[in-house]
VOLUM-461957 format. One record per atom (N, C-alpha, C): residue in one letter; x, z, y. Coordinates in pm, whole numbers, padded with zeros to 5 digits, always signed. Layout:
aXZY;...
This chain:
x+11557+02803+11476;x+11423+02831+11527;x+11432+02946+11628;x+11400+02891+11773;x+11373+03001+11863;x+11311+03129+11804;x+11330+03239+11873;x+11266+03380+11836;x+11124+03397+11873;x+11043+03290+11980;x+10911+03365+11962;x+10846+03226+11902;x+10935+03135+11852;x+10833+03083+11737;x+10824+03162+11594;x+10915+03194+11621;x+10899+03263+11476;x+10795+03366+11433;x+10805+03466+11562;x+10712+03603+11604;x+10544+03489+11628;x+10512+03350+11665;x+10396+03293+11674;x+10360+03275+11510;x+10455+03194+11461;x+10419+03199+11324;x+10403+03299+11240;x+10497+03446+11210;x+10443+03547+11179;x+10315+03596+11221;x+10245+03561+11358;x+10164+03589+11360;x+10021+03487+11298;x+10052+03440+11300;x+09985+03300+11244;x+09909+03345+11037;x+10064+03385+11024;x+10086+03407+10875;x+09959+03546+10853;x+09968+03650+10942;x+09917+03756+10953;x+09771+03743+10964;x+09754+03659+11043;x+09583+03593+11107;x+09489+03560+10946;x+09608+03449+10927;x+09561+03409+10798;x+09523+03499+10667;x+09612+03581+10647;x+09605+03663+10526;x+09472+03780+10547;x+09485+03818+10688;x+09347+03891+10735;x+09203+03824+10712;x+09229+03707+10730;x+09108+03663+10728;x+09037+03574+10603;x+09126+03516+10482;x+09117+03494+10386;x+09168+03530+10271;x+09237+03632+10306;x+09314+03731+10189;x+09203+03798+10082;x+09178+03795+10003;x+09073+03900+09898;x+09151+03931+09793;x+09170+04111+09787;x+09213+04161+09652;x+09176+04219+09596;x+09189+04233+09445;x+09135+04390+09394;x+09250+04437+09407;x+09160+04574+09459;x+09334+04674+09502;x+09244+04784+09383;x+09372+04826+09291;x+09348+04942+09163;x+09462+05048+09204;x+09541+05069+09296;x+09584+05182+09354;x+09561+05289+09336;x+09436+05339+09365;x+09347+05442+09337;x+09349+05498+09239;x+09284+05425+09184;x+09236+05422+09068;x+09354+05441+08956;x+09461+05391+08972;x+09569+05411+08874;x+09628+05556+08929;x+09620+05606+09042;x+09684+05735+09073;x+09606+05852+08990;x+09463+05823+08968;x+09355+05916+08940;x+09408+05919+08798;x+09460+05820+08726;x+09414+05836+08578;x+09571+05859+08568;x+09660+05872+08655;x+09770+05940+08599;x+09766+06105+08616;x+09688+06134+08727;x+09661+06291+08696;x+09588+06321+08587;x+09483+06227+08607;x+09385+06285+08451;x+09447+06271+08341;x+09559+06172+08310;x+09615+06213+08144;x+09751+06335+08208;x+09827+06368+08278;x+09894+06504+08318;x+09802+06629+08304;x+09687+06596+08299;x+09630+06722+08294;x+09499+06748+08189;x+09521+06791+08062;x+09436+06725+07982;x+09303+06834+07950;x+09375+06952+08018;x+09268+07071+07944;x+09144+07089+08113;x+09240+07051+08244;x+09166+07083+08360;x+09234+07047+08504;x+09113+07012+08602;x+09236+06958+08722;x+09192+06981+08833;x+09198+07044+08849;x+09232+07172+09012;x+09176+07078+09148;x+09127+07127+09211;x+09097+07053+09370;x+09201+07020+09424;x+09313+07109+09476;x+09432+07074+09503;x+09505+06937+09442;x+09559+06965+09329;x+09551+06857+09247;x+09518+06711+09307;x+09388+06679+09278;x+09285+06593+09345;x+09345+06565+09511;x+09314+06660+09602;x+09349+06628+09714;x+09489+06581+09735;x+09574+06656+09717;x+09727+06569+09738;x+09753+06480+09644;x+09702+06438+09547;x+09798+06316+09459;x+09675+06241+09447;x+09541+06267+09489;x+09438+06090+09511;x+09454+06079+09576;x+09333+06220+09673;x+09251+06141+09764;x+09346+06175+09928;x+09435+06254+09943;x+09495+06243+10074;x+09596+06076+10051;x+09641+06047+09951;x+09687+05902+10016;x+09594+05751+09937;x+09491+05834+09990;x+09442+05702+09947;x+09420+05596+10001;x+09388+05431+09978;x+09387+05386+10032;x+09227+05363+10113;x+09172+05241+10212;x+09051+05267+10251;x+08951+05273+10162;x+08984+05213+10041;x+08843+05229+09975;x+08797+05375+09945;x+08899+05486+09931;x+08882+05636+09933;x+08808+05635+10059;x+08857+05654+10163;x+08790+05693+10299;x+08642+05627+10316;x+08613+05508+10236;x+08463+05435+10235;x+08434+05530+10135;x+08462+05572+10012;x+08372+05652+09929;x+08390+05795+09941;x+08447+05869+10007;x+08438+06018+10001;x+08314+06075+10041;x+08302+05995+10203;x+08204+06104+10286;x+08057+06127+10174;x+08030+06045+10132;x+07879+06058+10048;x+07907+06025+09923;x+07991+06018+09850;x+07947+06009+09697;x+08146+06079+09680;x+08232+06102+09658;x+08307+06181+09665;x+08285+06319+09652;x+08270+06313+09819;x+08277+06423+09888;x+08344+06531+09915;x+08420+06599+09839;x+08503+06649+09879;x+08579+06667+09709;x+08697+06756+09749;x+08783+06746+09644;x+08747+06851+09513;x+08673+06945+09581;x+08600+07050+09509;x+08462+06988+09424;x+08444+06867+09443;x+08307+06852+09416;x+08334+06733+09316;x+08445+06682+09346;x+08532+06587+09247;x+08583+06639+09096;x+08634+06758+09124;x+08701+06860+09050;x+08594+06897+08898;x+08494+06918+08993;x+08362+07010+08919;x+08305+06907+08828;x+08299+06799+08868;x+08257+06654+08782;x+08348+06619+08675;x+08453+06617+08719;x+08554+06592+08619;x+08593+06664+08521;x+08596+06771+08582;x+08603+06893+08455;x+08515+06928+08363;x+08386+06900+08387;x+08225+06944+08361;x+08210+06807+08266;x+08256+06685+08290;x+08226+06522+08222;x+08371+06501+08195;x+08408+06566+08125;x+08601+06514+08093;x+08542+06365+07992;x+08490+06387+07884;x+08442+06262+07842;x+08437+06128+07866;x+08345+06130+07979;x+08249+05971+08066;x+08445+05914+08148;x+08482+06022+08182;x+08594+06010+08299;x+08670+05949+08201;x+08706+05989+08051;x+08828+05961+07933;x+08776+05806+07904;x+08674+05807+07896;x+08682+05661+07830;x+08630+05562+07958;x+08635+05575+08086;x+08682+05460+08212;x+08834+05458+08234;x+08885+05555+08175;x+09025+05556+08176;x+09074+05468+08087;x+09006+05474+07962;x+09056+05405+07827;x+09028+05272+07873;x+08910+05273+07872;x+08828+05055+07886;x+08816+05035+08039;x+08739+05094+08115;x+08739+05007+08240;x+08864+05017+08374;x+08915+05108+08333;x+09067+05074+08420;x+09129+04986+08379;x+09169+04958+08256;x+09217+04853+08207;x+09176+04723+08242;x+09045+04740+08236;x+08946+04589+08257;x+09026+04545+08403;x+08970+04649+08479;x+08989+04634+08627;x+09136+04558+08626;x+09236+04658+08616;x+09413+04577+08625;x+09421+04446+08569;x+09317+04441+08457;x+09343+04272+08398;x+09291+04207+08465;x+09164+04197+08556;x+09075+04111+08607;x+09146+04109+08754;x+09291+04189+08800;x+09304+04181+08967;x+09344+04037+08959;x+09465+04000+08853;x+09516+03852+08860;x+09404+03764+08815;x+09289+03778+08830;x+09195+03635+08790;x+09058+03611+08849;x+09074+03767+08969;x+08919+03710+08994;x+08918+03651+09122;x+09042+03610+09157;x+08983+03537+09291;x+08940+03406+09319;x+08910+03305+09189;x+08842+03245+09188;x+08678+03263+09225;x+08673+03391+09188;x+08507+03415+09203;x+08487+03429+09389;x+08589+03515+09420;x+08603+03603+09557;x+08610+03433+09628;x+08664+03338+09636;x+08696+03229+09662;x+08575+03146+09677;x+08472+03137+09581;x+08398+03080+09567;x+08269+03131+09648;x+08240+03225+09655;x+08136+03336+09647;x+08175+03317+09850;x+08285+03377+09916;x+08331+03308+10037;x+08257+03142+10068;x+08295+03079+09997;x+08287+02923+10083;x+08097+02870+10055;x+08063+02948+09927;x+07948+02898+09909;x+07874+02931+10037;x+07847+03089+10046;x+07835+03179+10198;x+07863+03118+10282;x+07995+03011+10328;x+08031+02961+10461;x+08112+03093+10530;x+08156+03161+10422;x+08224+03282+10545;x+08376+03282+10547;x+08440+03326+10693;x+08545+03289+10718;x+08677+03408+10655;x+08571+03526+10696;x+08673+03659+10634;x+08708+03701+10508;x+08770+03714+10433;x+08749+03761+10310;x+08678+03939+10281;x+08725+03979+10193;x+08688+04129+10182;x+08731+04167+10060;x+08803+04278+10078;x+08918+04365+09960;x+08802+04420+09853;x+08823+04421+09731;x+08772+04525+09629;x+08839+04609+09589;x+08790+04793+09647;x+08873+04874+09596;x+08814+04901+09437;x+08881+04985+09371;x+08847+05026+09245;x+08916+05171+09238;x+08808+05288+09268;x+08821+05386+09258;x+08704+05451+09153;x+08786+05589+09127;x+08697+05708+09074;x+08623+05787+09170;x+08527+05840+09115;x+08416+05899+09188;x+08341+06040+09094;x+08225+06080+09205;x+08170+06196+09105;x+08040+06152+09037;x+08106+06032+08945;x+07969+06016+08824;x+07820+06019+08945;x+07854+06003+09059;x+07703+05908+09128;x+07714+05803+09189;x+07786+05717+09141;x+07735+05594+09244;x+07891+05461+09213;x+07824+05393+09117;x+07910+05242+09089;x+07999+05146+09137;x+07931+05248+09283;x+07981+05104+09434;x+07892+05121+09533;x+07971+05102+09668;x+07921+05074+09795;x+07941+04955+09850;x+07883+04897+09906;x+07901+04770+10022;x+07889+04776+10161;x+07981+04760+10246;x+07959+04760+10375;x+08044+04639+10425;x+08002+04617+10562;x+08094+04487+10630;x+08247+04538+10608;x+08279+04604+10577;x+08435+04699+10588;x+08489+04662+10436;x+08373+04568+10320;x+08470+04593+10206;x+08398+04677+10083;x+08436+04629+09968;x+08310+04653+09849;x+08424+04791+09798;x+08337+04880+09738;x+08476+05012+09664;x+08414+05012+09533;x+08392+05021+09423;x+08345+05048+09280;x+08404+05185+09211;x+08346+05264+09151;x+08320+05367+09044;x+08375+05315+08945;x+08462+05359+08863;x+08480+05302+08731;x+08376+05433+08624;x+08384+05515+08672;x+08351+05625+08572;x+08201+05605+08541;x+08120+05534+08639;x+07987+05541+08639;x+07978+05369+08583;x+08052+05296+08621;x+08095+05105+08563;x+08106+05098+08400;x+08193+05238+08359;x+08253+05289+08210;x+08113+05269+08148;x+07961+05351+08179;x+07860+05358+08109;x+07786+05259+08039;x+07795+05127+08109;x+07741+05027+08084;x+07840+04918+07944;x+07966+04982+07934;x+08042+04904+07846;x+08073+05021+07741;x+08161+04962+07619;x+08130+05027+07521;x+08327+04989+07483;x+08321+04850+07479;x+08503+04808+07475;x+08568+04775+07613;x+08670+04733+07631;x+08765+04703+07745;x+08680+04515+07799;x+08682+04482+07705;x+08595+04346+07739;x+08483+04308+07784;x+08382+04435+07763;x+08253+04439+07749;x+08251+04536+07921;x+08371+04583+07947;x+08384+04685+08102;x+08428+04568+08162;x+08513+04464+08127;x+08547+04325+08202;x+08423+04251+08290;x+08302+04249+08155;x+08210+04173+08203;x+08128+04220+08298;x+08146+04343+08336;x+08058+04437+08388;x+08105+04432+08533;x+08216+04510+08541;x+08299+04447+08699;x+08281+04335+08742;x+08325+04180+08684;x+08313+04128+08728;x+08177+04077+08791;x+08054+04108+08685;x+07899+04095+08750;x+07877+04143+08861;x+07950+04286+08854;x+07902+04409+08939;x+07970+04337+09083;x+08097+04303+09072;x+08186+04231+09216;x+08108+04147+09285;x+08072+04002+09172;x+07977+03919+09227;x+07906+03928+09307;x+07771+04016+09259;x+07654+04089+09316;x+07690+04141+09443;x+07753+04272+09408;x+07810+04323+09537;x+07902+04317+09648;x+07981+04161+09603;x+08015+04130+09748;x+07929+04028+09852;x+07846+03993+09774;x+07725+03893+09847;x+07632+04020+09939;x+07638+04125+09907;x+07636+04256+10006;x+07719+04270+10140;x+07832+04277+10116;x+07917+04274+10220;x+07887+04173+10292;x+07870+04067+10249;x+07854+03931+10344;x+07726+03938+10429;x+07614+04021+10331;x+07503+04015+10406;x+07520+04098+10546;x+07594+04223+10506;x+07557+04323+10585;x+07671+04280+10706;x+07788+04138+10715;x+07816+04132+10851;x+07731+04019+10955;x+07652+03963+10869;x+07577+03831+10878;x+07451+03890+10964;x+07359+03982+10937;x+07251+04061+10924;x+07213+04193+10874;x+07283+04272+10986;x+07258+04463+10938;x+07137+04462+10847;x+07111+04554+10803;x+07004+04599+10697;x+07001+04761+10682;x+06858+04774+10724;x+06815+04926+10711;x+06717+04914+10620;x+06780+04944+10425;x+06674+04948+10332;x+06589+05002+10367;x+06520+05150+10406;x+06446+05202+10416;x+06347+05182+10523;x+06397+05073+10623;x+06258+05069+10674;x+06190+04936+10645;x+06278+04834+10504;x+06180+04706+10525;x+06123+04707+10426;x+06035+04657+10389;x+05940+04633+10325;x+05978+04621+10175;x+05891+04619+10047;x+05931+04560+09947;x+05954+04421+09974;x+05912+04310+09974;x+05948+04175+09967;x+06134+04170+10041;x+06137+04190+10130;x+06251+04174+10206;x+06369+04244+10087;x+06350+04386+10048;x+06436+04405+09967;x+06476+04380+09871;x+06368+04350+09828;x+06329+04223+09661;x+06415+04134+09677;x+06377+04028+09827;x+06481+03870+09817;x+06642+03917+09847;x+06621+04049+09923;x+06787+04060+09993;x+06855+04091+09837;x+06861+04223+09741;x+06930+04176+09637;x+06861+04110+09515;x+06734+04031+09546;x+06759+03905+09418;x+06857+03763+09474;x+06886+03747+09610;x+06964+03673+09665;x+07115+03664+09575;x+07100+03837+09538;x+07278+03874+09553;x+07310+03827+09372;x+07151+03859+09357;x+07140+03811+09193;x+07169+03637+09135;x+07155+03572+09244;x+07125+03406+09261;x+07274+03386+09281;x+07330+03418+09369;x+07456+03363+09399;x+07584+03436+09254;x+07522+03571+09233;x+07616+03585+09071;x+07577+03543+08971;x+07460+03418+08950;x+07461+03361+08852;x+07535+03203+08846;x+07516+03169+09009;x+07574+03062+09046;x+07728+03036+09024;x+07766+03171+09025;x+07917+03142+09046;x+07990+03248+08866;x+07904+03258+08806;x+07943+03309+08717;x+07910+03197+08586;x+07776+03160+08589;x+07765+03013+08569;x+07660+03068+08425;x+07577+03177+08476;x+07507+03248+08352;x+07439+03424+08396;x+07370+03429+08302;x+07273+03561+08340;x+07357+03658+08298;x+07375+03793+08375;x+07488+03892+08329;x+07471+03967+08208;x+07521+04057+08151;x+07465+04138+08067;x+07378+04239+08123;x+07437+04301+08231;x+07302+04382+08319;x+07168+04342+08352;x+07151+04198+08348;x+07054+04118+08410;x+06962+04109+08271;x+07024+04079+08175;x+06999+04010+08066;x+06821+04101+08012;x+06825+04216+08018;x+06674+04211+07997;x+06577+04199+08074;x+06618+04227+08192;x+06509+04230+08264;x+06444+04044+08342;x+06571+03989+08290;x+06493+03837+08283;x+06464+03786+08163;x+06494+03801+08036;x+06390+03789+07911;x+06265+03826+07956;x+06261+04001+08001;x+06125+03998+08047;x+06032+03946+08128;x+06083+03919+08204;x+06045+03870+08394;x+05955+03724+08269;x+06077+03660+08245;x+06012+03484+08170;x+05859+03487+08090;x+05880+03624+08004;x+05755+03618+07953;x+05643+03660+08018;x+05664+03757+08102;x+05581+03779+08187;x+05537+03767+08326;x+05613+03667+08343;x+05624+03615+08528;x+05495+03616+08608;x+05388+03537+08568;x+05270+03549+08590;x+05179+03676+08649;x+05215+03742+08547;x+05102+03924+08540;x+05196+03978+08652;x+05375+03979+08627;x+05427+04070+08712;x+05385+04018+08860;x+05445+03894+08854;x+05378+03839+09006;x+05264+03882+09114;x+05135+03854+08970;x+04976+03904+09040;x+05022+04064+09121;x+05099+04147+09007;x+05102+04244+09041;x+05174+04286+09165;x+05319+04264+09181;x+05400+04270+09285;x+05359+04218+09397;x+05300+04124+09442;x+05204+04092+09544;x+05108+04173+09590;x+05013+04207+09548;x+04938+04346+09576;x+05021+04458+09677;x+05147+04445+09657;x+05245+04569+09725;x+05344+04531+09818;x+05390+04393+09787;x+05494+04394+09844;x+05486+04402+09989;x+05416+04409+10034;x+05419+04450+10206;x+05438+04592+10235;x+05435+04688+10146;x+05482+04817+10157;x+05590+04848+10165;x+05609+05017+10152;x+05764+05000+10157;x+05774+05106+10062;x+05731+05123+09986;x+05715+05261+09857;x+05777+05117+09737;x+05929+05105+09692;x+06013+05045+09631;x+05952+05096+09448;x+05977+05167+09383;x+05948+05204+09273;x+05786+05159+09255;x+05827+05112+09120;x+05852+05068+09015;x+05970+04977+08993;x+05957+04856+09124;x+05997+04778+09114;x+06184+04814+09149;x+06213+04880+09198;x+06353+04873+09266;x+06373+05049+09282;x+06530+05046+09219;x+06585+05153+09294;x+06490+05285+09200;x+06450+05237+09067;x+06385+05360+08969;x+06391+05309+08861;x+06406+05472+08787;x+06404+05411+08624;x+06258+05400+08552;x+06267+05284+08469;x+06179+05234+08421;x+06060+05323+08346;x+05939+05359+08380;x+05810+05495+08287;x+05764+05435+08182;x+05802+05337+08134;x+05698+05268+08033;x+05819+05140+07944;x+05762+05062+07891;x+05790+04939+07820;x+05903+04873+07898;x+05895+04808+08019;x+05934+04706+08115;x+06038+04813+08167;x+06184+04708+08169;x+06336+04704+08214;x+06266+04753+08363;x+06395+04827+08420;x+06418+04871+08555;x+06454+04693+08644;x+06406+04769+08756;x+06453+04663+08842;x+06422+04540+08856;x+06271+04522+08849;x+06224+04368+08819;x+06201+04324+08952;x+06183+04373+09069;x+06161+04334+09174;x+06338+04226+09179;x+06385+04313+09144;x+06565+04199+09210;x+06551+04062+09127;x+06456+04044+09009;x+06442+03937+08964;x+06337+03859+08986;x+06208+03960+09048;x+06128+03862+09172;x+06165+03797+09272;x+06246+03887+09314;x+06331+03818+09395;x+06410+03711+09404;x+06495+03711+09278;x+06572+03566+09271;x+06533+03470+09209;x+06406+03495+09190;x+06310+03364+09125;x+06290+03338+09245;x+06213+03389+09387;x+06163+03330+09517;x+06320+03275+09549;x+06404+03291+09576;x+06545+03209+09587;x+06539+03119+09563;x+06550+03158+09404;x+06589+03027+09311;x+06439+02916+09389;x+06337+02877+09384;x+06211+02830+09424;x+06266+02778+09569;x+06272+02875+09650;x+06326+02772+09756;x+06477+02725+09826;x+06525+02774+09731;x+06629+02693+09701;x+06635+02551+09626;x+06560+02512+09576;x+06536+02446+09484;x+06425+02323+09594;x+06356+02372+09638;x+06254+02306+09743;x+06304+02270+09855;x+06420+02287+09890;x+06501+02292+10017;x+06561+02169+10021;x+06566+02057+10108;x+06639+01935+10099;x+06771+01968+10155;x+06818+02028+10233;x+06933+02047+10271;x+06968+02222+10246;x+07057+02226+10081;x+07084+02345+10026;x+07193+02443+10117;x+07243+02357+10170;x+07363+02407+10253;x+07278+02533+10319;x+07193+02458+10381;x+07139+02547+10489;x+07073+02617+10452;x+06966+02641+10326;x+06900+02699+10253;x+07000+02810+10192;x+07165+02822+10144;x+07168+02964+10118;x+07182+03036+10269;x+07242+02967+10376;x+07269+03008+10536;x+07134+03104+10546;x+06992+03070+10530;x+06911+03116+10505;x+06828+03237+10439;x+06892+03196+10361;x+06875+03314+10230;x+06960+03424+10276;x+07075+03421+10332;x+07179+03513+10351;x+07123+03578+10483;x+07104+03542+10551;x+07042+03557+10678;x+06920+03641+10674;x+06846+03614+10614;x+06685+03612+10582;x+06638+03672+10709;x+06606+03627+10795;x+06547+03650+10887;x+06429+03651+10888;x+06369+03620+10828;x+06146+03600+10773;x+06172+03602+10658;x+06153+03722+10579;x+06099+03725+10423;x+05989+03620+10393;x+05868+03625+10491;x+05761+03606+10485;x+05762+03431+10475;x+05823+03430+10591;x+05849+03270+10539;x+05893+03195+10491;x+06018+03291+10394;x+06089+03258+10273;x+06033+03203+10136;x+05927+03298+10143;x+05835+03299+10049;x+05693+03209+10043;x+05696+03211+10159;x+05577+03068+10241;x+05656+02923+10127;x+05766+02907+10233;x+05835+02783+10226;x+05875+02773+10069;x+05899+02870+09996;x+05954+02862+09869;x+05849+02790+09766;x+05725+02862+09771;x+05565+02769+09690;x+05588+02874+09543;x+05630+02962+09584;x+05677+03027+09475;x+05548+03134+09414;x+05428+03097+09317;x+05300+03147+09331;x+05280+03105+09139;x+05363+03181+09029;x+05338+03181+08885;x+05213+03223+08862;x+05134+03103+08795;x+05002+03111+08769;x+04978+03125+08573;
């Protein structure tokens, strides 16, 4: 074989892996929890900076600037919550390393349903106990320490990631498909954009998550009243009750993301050609007429 077929096909090989490659990369994340058991009484900024976060990989550089932040501020969390940090070490790191060899069935699926050509890496890093995960066109990063809260065993942190991946890579997809500035759209729009993300991780998970799980018991019994109600508002852009706050009363957080993927689910369902109907959904270019076209009106 001539020499620049070879250098065409390496490049070929390269094209490919860029553009349909998806991993969980736990890199990170395994560097962090080998300092944290080396150091059991306390662990220094320094520390932190040379053996995480200076070689980390990109999912560090996606989570430092705003939920990181610096190595001092990492330090102070960790030392201050040795606890929350000990047991994502115990159950959801683990989860994570077991789930790198098996979830790309989901990453696979979750791609072709979308119609999208690129893939996108899942990092799995530590953080300062604020924030689970980011999504950007660049690639999903996850929290284990803040992921840890929601599980109790190594199995029960399994189910959680993998929900949490689902959800949040139908994010990434949105945000190369159709930028999104939460704060200036409306409730409805933010409602369908992550009850969308809610629709496609039930689709491909093949069931309601455990995160999900009360707040659609509730939604069922009360679909009707919440409806009347959420209508009244949703043209605003003041999110709480419904989204993005914790719950003041009786009723689960976050019912708007399940208003939301009921209007999905509805016109999805009403849609003769589904193909194009999630193209749609992903897109959402008219909330308004999402919700027109959907007939989606619990009486």
């Amino acid at each position: 074989m001539k020499h620049y077929q070879i250098l065409y096909i390496g490049l070929l090989l390269f094209l490919y892996h860029n553009a349909y490659s998806q991993r969980l990369i736990v890199e990170d994340a395994e560097r962090f929890a080998a300092i944290f058991k080396s150091n059991p009484d306390s662990i220094s900024a320094s520390q932190l900076q040379t053996g995480y976060l200076d070689p980390g990989t990109k999912g560090i550089k996606i989570f430092t600037p705003k939920r990181i932040r610096s190595a001092e501020n990492l330090s102070k969390w960790v030392n201050a919550r040795r606890k929350s940090y000990e047991k994502a070490v115990k159950t959801a790191l683990p989860a994570a390393i077991s789930l790198s060899d098996e979830i790309e069935p989901v990453f696979q699926e979750i791609q072709q349903l979308l119609k999208q050509k690129k893939g996108a890496d899942v990092y799995v890093v530590f953080g300062a106990l604020n924030s689970g995960g980011t999504a950007s066109s660049k690639g999903l990063v996850i929290g284990l320490e803040v992921i840890a809260r929601f599980a109790q065993t190594e199995e029960e942190a399994r189910e959680v990631i993998r929900s949490f991946i689902a959800h949040e890579l139908v994010h990434v997809y949105q945000s190369r498909v159709a930028p999104f500035s939460g704060l200036k759209k409306k409730l409805l729009a933010q409602a369908i954009r992550e009850g969308f993300c809610d629709f496609v991780e039930n689709r491909v998970l093949n069931g309601i998550s455990a995160s999900e799980k009360e707040r659609h018991t509730y939604g069922l019994a009360h679909e009707a009243q919440l409806w009347q109600e959420f209508k009244q508002v949703m043209d605003g852009k003041v999110y709480a009750p419904w989204m993005f706050a914790r719950s003041t009363d009786e009723r689960p957080a976050d019912l708007g993301y399940w208003i939301g993927k009921r209007i999905c689910e509805a016109y999805y369902e009403k849609s003769p050609d589904k193909e194009a109907a999630i193209q749609e959904l992903l897109k959402m270019k008219n909330p308004e007429k999402i919700l027109e076209k959907s007939g989606y009106n619990p009486q």
